[in-house]
N, C-alpha and C positions, 0 to 999 in steps of 0.2 A: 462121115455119115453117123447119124446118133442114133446111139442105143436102141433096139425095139422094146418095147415096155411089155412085162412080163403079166400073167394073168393078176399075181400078190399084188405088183406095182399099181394096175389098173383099178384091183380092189379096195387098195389101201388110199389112191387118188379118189376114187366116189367115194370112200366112206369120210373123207375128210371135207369134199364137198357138201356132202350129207349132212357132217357137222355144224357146218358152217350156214348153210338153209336154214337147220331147227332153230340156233341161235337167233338166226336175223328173225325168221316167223315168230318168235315166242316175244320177244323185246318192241316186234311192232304191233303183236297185239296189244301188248301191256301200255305202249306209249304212241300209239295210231301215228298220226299225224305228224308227233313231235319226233316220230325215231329218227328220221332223217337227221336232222339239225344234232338232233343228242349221239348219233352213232359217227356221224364227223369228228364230235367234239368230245368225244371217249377216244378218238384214233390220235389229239393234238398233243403235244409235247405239252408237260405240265410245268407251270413255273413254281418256285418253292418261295418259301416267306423263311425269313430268318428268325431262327429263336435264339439270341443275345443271353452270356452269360451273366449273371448278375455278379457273380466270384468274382471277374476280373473290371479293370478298369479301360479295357480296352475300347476304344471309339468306332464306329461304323460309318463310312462316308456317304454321303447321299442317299440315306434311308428316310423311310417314313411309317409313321404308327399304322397297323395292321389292323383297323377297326377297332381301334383303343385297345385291344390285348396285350399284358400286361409283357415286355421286354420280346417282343413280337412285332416283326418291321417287314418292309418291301423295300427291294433296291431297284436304283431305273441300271447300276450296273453291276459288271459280275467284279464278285467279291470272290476271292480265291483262298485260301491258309496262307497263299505263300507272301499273298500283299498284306498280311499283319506281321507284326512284329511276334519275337518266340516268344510263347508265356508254358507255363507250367500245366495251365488248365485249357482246355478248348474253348477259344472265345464264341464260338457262334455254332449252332446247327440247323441245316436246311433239311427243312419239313415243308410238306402239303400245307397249306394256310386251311383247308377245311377242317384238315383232321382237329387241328390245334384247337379247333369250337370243343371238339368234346371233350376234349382233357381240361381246359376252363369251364365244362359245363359242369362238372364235377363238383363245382366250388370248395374247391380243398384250403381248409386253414390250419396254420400254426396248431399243433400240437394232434392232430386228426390220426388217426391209422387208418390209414389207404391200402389199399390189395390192387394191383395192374396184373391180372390173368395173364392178356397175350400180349406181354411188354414192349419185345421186338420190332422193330429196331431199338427204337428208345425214346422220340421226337417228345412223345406223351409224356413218357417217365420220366423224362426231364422237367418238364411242367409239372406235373404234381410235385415232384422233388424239389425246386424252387421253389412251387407256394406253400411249402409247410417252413421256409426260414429257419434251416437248422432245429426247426422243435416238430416231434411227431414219429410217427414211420412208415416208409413206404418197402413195403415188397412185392419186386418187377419179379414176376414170374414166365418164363415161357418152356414149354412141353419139349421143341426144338432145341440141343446142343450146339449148332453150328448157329440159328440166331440168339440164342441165350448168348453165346460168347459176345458174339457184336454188342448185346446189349448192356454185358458187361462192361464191353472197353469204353460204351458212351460214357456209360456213368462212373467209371473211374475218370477217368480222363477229362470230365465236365465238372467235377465236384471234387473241395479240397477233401483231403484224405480223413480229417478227421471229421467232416460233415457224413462221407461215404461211409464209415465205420458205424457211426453213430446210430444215422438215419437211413441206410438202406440193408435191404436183404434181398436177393438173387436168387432164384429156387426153379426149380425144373420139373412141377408138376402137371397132374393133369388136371385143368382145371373142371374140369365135369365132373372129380369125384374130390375136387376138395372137401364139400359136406359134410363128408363119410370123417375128416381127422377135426376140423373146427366149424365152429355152430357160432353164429352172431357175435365174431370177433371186429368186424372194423367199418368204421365211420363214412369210409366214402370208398365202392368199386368202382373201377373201369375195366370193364366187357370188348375189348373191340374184338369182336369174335371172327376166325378165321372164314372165310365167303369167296364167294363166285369169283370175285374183283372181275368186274368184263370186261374194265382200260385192259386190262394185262393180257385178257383172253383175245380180245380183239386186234389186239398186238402182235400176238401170238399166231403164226399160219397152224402151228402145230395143237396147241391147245385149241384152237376154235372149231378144228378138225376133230377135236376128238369130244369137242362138247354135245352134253345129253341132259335132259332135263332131268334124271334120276340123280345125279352130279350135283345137281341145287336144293334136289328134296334133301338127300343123303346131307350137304351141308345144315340144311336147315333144323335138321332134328339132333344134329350137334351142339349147333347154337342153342336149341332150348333146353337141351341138358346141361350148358353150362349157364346156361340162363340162371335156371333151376336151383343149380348148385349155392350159384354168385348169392341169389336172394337169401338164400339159406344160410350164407355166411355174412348177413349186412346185419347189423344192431338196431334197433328199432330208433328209429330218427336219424335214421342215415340215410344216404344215397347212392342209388346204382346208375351207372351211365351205358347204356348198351349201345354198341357203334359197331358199322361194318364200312366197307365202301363198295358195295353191292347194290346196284339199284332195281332189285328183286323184290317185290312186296314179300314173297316165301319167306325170305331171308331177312328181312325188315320187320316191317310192322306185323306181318302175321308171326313171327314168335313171341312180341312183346304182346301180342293181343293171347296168348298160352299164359303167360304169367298174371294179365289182370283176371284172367277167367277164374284158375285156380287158386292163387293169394287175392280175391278182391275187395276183402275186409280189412287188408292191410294194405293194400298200395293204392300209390295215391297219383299221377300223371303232372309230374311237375315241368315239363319241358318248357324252355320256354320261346319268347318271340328272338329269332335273332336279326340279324343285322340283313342277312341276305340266304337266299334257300327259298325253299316252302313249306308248309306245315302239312304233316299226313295225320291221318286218323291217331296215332300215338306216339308220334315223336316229329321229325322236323330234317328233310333230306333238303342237300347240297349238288346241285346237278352241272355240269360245264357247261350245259348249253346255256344258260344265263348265268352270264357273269366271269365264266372261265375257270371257276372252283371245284373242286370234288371231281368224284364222288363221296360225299360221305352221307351217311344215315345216322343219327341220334335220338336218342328216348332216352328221359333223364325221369328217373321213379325213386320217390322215396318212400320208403316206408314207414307207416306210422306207428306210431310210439304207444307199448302197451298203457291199457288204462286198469289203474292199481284203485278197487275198488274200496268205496269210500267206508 
């Protein structure tokens, strides 16, 4: 005979249905019609794209270029660690194929100083750390110790020792109040700022039970504090790349519409057309339901270059 369910039990059962209601109410008013098809396709298992080390010389079977992204592929099968031969370096890591748009939106070159706030795991930090070629430097920062380390081991473990030494720094700040120690130190940020994520919440019986819309404000005024910050520490002719994988306008484009309002003499809306996604009022979101991708959210902003009068 099972259990009789306790008053806590029954309360703690409605409030998670409760949860669960607000979520679905708020996401269908936001995307009417389309929620269905998109609330399917946020519950499906996501496939990864492979990011290929350029260190080794190790081969990949039955792959194919991932929208021309530069050592970025799709396999039709599974590649494992254990079906490569041992090398010293990690020859491959599987990532999201959306997220990899922002970290190439970035356009990071040879010899650039790049800042990565929320580094962790590393998928991104590996991309930028490839596209600077041994010259430059990137510092993967993340607030979290237990993903700071992971995103330690990537980047040891992906990069020969003396590139690692070189070219990278691992720091555990917070990035909201970077500001406050450096001012217009580097050439290219990436923002993927911590969010909602609602694959995960939706996955989740437990998180989606306890989701509340205060939970996405409270996110959102994080985001523009590190928004804030980020710009605050970009060099005038640089570029900031803000990404979430939240499909919130709170959390999207209405923080990046916070930053043109108050820097709008200096930022300029460089996003640009990609391959697949759609284009929102300031940046350029990636949804599952067409095409199988994301979520991710991107607004790519540079800021212009003071004018030294004549």
């Amino acid at each position: 005979m099972p259990p009789k369910k306790t008053k806590n039990s029954k309360k703690k059962s409605k409030l998670r249905d409760q949860g669960a209601q607000l979520f679905d109410d708020y996401y269908r008013a936001l995307y009417r019609e389309r929620w269905d098809d998109l609330k399917s396709a946020l519950l499906q298992k996501r496939s990864h794209v492979i990011l290929k080390n350029p260190f080794t010389t190790k081969s990949l079977p039955s792959v194919t270029p991932f929208y021309q992204l530069e050592n970025i592929y799709e396999s039709k099968e599974r590649i494992t660690p254990s079906s490569t031969e041992s090398d010293d370096l990690m020859p491959f890591y599987f990532m999201d194929g959306a997220s990899a748009f922002a970290a190439f939106a970035l356009d990071v070159k040879p010899g650039h100083q790049v800042l990565d706030l929320c580094a962790a795991p590393g998928g991104k930090a590996l991309i930028l750390a490839y596209a600077l070629k041994g010259v430059g430097k990137l510092v993967a920062n993340d607030k979290s110790t237990d993903r700071r380390l992971r995103l330690l081991s990537v980047l040891k473990s992906s990069l020969p020792q003396s590139v690692f030494e070189s070219l990278i720094k691992v720091t555990g700040n917070d990035a909201s109040r970077w500001c406050l120690f450096e001012r217009e130190c580097y050439d290219r940020i990436l923002l993927d700022a911590p969010c909602s994520s609602e694959s995960h919440v939706l996955n989740s019986p437990a998180h989606l039970g306890d989701w509340r819309l205060n939970r996405t404000k409270k996110l959102s005024m994080n985001q523009w504090t590190m928004l804030a910050s980020a710009w605050l520490v970009l060099r005038p002719g640089g570029k900031l790349v803000y990404s979430t994988c939240s499909i919130s306008g709170l959390e999207n484009d209405q923080v990046v519409e916070k930053l043109f309002k108050k820097f709008s003499e200096e930022a300029t809306n460089m996003t640009p057309a990609f391959p697949v996604g759609e284009k929102t009022q300031f940046g350029h979101i990636i949804l599952p339901d067409q095409g199988g991708l994301g979520p991710i959210y991107l607004s790519v902003i540079e800021k212009k270059k003071t004018q030294i009068p004549s």
